[in-house]
TIDRENZA-484813 format. One line per 5 residues: number of its first residue (from 1); their letters; for each residue x negated, y, z negated of N, C-alpha, C. Coordinates in Angstrom, 3 decimals. Atoms other than C-alpha are relative to their C-alpha. Layout:
N
NUM = a = X/Y/Z/X/Y/Z/X/Y/Z ~ ... $
END
This chain:
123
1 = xxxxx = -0.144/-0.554/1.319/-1.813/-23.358/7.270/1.121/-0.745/-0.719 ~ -1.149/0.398/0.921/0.126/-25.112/4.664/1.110/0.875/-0.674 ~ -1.332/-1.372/0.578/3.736/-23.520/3.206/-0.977/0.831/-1.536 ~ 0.421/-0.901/1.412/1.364/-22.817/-0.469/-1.042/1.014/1.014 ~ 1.182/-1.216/-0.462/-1.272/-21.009/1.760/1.036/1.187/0.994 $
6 = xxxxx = -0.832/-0.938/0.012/1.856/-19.335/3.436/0.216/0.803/-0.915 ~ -0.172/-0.816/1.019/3.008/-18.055/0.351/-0.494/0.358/-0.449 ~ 0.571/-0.479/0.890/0.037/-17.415/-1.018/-0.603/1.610/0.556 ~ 0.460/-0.972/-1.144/-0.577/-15.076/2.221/1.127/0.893/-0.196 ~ -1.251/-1.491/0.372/3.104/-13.246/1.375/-0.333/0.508/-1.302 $
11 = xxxxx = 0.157/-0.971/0.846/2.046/-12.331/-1.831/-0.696/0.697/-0.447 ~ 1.437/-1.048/-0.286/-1.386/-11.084/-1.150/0.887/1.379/0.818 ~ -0.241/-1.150/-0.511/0.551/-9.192/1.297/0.913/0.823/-0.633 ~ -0.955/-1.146/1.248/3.278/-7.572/-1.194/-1.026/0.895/-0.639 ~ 1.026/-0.643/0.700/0.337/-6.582/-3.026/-0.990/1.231/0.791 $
16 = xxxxx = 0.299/-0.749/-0.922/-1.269/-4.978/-0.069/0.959/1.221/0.438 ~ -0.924/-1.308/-0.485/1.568/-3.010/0.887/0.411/0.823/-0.919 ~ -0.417/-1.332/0.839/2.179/-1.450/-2.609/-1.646/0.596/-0.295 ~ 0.838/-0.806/-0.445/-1.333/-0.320/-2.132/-0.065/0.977/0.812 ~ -0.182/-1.138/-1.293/-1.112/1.553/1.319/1.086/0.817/-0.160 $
21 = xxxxx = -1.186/-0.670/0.278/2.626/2.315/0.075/-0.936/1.626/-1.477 ~ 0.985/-1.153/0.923/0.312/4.481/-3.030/-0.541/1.012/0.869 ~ 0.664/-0.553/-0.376/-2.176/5.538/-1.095/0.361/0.806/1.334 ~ -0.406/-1.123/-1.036/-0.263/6.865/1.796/0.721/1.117/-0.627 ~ -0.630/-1.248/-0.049/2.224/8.888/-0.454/-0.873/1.008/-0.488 $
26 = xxxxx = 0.918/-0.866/0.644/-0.511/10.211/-2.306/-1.100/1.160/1.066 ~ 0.296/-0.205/-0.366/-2.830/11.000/0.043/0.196/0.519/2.030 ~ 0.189/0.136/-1.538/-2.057/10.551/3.908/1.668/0.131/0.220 ~ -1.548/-0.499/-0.260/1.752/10.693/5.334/0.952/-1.179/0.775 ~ -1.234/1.142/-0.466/4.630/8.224/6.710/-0.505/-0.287/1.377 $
31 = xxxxx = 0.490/0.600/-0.680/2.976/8.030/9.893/-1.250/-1.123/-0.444 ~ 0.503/0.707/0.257/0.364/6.373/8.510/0.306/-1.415/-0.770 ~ -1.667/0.924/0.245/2.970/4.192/6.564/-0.247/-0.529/0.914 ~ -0.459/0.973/-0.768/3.999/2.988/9.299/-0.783/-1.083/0.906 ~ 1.154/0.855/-1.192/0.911/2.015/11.658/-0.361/-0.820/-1.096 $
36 = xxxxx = 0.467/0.616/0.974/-0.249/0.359/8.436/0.683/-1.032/-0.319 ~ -0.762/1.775/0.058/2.538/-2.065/7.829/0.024/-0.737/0.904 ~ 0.016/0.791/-1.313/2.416/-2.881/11.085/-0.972/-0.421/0.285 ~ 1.290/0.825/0.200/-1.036/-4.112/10.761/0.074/-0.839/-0.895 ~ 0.191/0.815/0.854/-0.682/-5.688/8.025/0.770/-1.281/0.101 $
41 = xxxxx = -0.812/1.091/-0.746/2.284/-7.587/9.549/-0.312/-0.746/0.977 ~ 0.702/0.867/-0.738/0.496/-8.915/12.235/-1.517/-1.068/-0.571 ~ 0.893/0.563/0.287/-2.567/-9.859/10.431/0.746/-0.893/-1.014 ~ -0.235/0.954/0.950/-0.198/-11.776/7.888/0.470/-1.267/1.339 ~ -0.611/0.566/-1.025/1.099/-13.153/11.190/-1.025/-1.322/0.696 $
46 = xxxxx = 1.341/0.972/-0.562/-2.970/-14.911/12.028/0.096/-1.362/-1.264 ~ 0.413/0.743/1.323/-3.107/-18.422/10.479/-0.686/-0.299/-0.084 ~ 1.183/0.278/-0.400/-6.318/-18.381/11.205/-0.758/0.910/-1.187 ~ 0.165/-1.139/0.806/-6.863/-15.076/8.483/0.612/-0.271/-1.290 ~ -0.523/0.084/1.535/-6.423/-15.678/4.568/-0.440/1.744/-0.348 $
51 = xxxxx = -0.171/-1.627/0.782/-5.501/-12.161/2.702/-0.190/-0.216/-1.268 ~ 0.437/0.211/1.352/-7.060/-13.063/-0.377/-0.395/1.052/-0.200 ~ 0.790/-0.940/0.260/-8.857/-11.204/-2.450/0.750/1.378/-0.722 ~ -0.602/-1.403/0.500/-8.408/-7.813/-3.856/1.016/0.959/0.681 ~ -1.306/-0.637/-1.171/-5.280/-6.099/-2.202/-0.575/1.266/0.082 $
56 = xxxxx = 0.924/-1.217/-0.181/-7.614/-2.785/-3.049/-0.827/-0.005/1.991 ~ 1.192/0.570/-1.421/-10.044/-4.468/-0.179/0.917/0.143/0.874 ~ -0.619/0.911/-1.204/-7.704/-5.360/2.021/0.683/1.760/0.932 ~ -0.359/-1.655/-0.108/-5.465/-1.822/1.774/-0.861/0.945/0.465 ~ 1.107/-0.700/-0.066/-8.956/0.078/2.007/-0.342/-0.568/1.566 $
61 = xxxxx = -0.028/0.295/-1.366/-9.721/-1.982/5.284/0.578/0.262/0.741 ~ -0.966/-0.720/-0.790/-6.698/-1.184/6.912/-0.080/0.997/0.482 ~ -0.255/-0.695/-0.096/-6.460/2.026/6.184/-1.478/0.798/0.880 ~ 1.143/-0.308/-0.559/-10.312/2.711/7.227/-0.107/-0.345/1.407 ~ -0.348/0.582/-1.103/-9.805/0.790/10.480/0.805/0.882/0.725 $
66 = xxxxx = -1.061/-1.278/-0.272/-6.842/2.900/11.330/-0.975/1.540/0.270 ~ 0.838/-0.997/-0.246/-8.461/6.197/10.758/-1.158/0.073/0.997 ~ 0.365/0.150/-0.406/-10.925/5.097/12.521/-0.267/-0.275/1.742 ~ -1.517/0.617/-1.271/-8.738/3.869/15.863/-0.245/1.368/-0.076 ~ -0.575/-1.508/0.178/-7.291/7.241/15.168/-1.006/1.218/0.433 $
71 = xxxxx = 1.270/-1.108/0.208/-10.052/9.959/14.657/-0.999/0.298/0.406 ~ 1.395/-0.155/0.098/-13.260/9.130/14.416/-0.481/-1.470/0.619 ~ 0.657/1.360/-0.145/-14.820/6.024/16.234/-1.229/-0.128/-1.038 ~ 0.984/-0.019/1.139/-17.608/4.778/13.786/0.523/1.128/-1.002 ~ -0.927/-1.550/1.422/-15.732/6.895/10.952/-1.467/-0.391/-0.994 $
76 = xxxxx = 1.909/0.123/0.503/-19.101/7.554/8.816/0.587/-0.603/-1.350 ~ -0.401/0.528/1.576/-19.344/6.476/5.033/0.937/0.553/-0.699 ~ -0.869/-0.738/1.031/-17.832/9.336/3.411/1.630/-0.576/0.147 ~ -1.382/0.468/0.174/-14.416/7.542/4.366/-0.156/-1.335/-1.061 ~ 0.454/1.311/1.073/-15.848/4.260/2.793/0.299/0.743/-1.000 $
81 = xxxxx = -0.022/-0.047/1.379/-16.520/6.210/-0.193/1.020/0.256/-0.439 ~ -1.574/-0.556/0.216/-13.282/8.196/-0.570/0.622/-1.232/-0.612 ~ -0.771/0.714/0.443/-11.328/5.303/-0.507/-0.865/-1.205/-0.880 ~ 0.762/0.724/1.321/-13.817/2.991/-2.894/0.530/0.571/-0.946 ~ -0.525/-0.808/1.023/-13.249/5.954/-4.999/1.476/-0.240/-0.524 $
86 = xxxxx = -1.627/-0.104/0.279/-9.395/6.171/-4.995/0.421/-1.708/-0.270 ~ -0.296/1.536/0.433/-9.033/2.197/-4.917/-0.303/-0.811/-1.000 ~ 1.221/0.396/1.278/-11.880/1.375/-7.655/-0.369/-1.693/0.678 ~ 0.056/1.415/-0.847/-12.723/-1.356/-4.873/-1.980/0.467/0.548 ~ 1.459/-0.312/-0.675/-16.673/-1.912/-3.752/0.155/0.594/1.512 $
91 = xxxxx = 0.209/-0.248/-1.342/-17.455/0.053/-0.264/-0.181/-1.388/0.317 ~ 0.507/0.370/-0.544/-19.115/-2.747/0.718/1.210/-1.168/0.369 ~ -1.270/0.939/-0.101/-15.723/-5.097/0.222/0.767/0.992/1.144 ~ -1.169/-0.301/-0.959/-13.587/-2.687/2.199/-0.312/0.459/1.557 ~ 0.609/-0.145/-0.725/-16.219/-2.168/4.841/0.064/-1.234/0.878 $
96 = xxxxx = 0.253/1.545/-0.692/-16.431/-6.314/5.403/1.959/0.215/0.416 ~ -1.698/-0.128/0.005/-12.117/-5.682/5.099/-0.280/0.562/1.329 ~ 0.104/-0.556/-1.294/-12.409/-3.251/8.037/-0.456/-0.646/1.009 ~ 0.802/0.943/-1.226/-14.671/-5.321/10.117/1.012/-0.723/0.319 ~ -0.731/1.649/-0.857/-12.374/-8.336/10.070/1.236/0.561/0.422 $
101 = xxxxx = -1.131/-0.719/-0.623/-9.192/-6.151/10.732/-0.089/0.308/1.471 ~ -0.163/-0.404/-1.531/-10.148/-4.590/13.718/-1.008/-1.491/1.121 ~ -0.044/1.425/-0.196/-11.865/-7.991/14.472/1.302/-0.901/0.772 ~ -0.757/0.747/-0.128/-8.883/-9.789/14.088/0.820/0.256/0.737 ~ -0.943/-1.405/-0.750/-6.469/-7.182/15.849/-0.347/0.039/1.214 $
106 = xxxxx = 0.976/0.145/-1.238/-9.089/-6.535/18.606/0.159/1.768/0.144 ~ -0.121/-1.378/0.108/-8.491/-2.884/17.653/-0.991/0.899/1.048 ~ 0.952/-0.535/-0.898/-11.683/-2.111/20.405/1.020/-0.090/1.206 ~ -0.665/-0.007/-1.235/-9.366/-3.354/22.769/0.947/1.355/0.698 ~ -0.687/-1.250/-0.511/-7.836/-0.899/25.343/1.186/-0.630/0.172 $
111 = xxxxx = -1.165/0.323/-0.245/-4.770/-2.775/25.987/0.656/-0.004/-0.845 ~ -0.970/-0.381/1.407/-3.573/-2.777/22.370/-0.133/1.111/-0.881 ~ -0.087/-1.507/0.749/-4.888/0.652/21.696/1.072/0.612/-0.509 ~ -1.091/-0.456/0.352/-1.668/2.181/21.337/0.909/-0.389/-1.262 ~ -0.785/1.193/1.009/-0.100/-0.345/19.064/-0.337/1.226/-1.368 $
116 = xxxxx = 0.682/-0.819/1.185/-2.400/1.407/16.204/-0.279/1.694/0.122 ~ 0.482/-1.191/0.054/-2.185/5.187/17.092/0.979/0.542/-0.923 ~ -0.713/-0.840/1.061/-1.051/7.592/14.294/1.257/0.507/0.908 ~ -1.170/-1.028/-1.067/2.344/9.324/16.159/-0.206/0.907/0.015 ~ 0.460/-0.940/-0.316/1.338/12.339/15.862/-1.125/0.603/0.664 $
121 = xxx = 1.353/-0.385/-0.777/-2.123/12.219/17.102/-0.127/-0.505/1.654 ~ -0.001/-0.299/-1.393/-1.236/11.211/20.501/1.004/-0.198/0.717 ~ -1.546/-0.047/-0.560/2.502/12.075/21.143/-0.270/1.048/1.713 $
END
């Protein structure tokens, strides 16, 4: 990765994080905060992964991914939609977002399960 595709990857990610920073106080809570930057910090971390794109998408992936980890394996649409809704981002963008997150992460994996669990849901 070149230093402009560095930088161009920190300020996708600024943009990303005052997304999830929204959408967690609004909706969801400081644990989620937190597992969330910490995804997002590692995936700025792949230089193999450009964070282009709509920081909506990207935020919406995350956060769907997560929940998902978290909750519900296969988390059904109605989370897609929710957050389409609240982001004004296509499902179908934050759906491909999700894929490559837990993709990239390996979020199936059992050895880095933990990494991504909400704190409260399995203290």
């Amino acid at each position: 990765m070149t230093s402009k595709n560095v930088q161009r990857n920190a300020d996708h990610c600024k943009a990303i994080e005052q997304v999830i920073k929204q959408v967690c106080q609004q909706y969801l809570d400081q644990g989620y905060l937190r597992v969330a930057e910490l995804v997002l910090q590692r995936l700025a971390a792949l230089e193999h992964l450009s964070l282009g794109g709509k920081a909506g998408g990207w935020a919406g992936g995350i956060l769907w991914a997560l929940f998902e980890h978290n909750f519900y394996h296969a988390a059904p649409e109605p989370v897609g939609t929710m957050l389409s809704e609240v982001l004004a981002v296509n499902v179908n963008t934050i759906r491909n977002r999700r894929n490559q997150v837990e993709a990239a992460l390996g979020m199936g994996n059992p050895h880095g399960a933990a990494d991504y669990m909400h704190p409260e849901v399995y203290e």
